[in-house]
Structures are given as structure tokens and as C-alpha cells.
N, C-alpha and C positions, 0 to 999 in steps of 0.2 A: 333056505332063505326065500322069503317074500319073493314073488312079481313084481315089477315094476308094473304103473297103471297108467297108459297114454290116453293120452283126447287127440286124437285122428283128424284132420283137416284135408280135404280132398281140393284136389287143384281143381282150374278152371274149368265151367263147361263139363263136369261130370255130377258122382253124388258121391254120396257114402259108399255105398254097394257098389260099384264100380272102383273106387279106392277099395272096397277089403278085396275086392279078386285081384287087383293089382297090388297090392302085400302080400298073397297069400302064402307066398312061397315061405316069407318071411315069417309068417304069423308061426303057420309051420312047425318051421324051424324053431321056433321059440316056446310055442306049446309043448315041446319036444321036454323040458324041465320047467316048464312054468316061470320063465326066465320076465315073460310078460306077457300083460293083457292088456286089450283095446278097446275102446268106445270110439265109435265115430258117428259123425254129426253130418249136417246137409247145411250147406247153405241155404238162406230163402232169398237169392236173386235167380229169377227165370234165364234162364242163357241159353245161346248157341253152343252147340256142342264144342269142347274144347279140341285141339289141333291131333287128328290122326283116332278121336275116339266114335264119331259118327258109324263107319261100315265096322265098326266091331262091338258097340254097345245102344242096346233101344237105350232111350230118353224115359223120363225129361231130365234135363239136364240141369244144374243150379251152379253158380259162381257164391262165394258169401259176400262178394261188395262188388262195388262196380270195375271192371276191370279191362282194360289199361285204367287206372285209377288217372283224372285229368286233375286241373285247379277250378272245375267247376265247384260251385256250394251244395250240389247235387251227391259229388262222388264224398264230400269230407262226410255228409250223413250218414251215407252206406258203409263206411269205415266206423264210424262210430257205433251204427245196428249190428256189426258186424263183432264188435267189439262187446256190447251189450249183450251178443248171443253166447259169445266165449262164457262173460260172467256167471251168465242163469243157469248152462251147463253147467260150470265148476258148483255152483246150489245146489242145483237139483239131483246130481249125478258123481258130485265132486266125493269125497277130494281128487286129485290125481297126482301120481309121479313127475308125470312130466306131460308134454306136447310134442305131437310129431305134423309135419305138414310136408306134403308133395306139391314144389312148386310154386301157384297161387296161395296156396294152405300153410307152406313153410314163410312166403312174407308176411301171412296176415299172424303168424304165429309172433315172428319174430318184432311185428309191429306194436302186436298186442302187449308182450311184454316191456318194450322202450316205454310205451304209454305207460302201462303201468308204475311203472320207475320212476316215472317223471312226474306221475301224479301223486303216488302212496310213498315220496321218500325214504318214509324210515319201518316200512311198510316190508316183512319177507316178500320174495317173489311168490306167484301164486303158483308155481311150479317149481320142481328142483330140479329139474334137466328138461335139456329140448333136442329133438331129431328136427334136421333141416335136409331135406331131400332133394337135389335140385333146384334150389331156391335163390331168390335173389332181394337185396333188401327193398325197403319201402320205398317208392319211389312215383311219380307223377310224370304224366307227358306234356310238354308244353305245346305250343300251336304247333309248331316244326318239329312236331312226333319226338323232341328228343326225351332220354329219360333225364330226370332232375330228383335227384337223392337228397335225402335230409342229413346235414354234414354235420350235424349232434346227435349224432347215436353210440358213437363212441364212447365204451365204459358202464355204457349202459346196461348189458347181459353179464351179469357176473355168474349165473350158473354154468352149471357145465352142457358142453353142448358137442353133439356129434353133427358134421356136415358130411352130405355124400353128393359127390360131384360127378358130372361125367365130362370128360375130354371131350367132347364132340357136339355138347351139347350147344348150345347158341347163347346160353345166357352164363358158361363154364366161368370167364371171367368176372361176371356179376358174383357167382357162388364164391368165386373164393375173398370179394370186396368182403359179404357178408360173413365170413368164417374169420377175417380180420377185426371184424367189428367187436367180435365179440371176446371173454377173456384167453387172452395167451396159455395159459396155466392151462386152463381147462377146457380146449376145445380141441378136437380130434378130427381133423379132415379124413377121408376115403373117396378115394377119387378110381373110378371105372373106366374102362376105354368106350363107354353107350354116349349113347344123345340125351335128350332130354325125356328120362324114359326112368321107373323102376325097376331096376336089374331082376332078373329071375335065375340065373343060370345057379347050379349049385355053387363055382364061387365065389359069385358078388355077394350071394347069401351068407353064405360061409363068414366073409369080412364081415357083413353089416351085424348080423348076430353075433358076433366075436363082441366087438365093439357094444352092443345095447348089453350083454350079460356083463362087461367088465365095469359096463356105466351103472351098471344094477350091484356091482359090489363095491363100489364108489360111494351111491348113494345111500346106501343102507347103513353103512359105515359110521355115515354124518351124525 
């Protein structure tokens, strides 16, 4: 059986290269029967390093939109370039299986596909499955930092989707808002006892690969 074929979204404040060493366990793991393969991508927003990757990765560093995402008219354009980057990949490089995102990379995934739905109606999604890692949905800071979520997104993700959460993490409740958002039927939580961090130990891998090879004989199925 085929591979599945991800587009890799790197969270905040790092790159591409910096996300494959932090999968690589997984990658791995996975290459192990070609269960799947990866492309990853960089953002083009210049950023400060993201939280805890400074004294363990050189620079430069890239976010793909601006982030904490505010209601300036500023950050709706960086969402949209950000969005328009998704697109030219899936051209130039595409097709793909699915999307995976770590993070900042799992909401801009998750965002990308609401848009998409809400634009292309009767339109397949442009992916059959998505990994959300740590993630938390689309969301804004108002002037008093608070977060402000968009409360139609429900319904909107009908593929199937794996979320990995960690209990300790700080945004743990936001990840499971977002594993709610999406279809009951087909969404697979996995939840860690880490922070907000890609698990490496042999058996958070163990699950997360359990789960991507059973989503790979789901999808192939279809």
C-alpha cells in the first residue's frame, strides 16, 4: 500500500529544518514501511525565535503569518499570504494526502481548510486527512490579550483528522476545543502526558504512528 503524502507546517518562530528534526523520530518510524512521506515548507514571516527553540537551534527563524494573529488589517493579509502559500504548494509540489501542522502550523492548517469550505462549497477538500499536533483553532487577540475564536467553524472539517495533545501543555484545552470542531466520526484524539512539545520517546511514537498507518488504510480505502 501507497504512503500517505503530508505538507508539514512548522510552528512559530522556527523553519522547516527545525520541524523535520523535531519529527524525526516519527519520520522514522514511518519510513520503517513507507507508511508515509513528507514535504515541508517555511514560512516567509521573519520572527523571533519561537518559546524554548533559541539555545538549541541557529536562526533564522520564520512564523507563516503574523502571530498572535490581532484585528489589525495588517495580520488578515498575512493570513491570507499565508493561505496563498498553502495554494502554490499544493501546484507546484502537490498533490498531497493530507496536512500536518505543529502548533502555530496545526491552526494555520486547520484555518486553511475552514476557508477553504467556506469558499469552494461544493468543492472536495484539498486534502483527505490532517494531523494537528498541539494545536489550537483560529483565533485573534483583542486589546486585553484575550483569545477570540471564530464560532462558525463547526462542521466545517469533514475529513478525517488525528489530534495529539499533551496534558501539560498550556494551550491542552484549546486542542481539545479544536478536535471538537471537527467530525465526530472521524477524528482520533491522542493525548500525551508532555507540554507543548513533539513527543520523541519510543511510546508517544509508537501511538502517533499506530494512528497515521491506520489513517493510511482508511484513506486509501476511500
Amino acid at each position: 500500500m501507497p504512503g500517505l503524502k503530508f505538507l508539514c507546517l512548522h510552528g512559530v518562530g522556527t523553519s522547516a529544518d527545525i520541524f523535520r528534526f523535531q519529527l524525526d523520530p516519527l519520520l522514522s518510524e514511518l519510513q520503517k514501511d513507507n507508511s508515509a512521506n513528507f514535504h515541508f515548507i517555511e514560512g516567509e514571516v521573519d520572527s523571533a525565535p519561537g518559546p524554548g527553540i533559541e539555545h538549541v537551534f541557529e536562526g533564522p527563524y520564520y512564523s507563516f503569518y503574523n502571530w498572535p494573529r490581532t484585528f489589525h488589517p495588517d495580520d488578515d493579509q498575512s493570513v491570507t499570504d499565508a493561505y496563498d502559500l498553502i495554494y502554490e504548494t499544493i501546484e507546484e509540489d502537490g498533490p498531497f494526502d493530507g496536512i500536518l501542522g505543529f502548533s502555530h502550523g496545526a491552526t494555520l492548517a486547520f484555518g486553511f481548510l475552514a476557508h477553504h469550505a467556506r469558499k469552494f462549497t461544493y468543492d472536495p477538500p484539498p486534502f483527505r486527512c490532517a494531523i494537528f499536533l498541539n494545536s489550537l483553532p483560529p483565533f485573534r487577540l483583542d486589546q486585553d490579550k484575550n483569545f477570540v475564536f471564530d464560532d462558525e467553524m463547526q462542521g466545517l472539517i469533514k475529513i478525517p483528522t488525528v489530534h495529539v495533545v499533551g496534558k501539560r501543555d498550556f494551550v491542552y484545552s484549546h486542542s481539545l476545543k479544536l478536535h471538537q470542531l471537527c467530525d465526530p466520526r472521524s477524528a482520533t484524539l491522542l493525548a500525551h502526558d508532555k507540554g507543548h512539545e513533539i513527543p520523541n520517546d519510543p511510546r508517544n511514537v509508537g501511538m502517533i504512528a499506530k494512528a497515521l498507518r491506520e489513517l493510511n488504510q482508511t484513506i486509501m480505502v476511500v
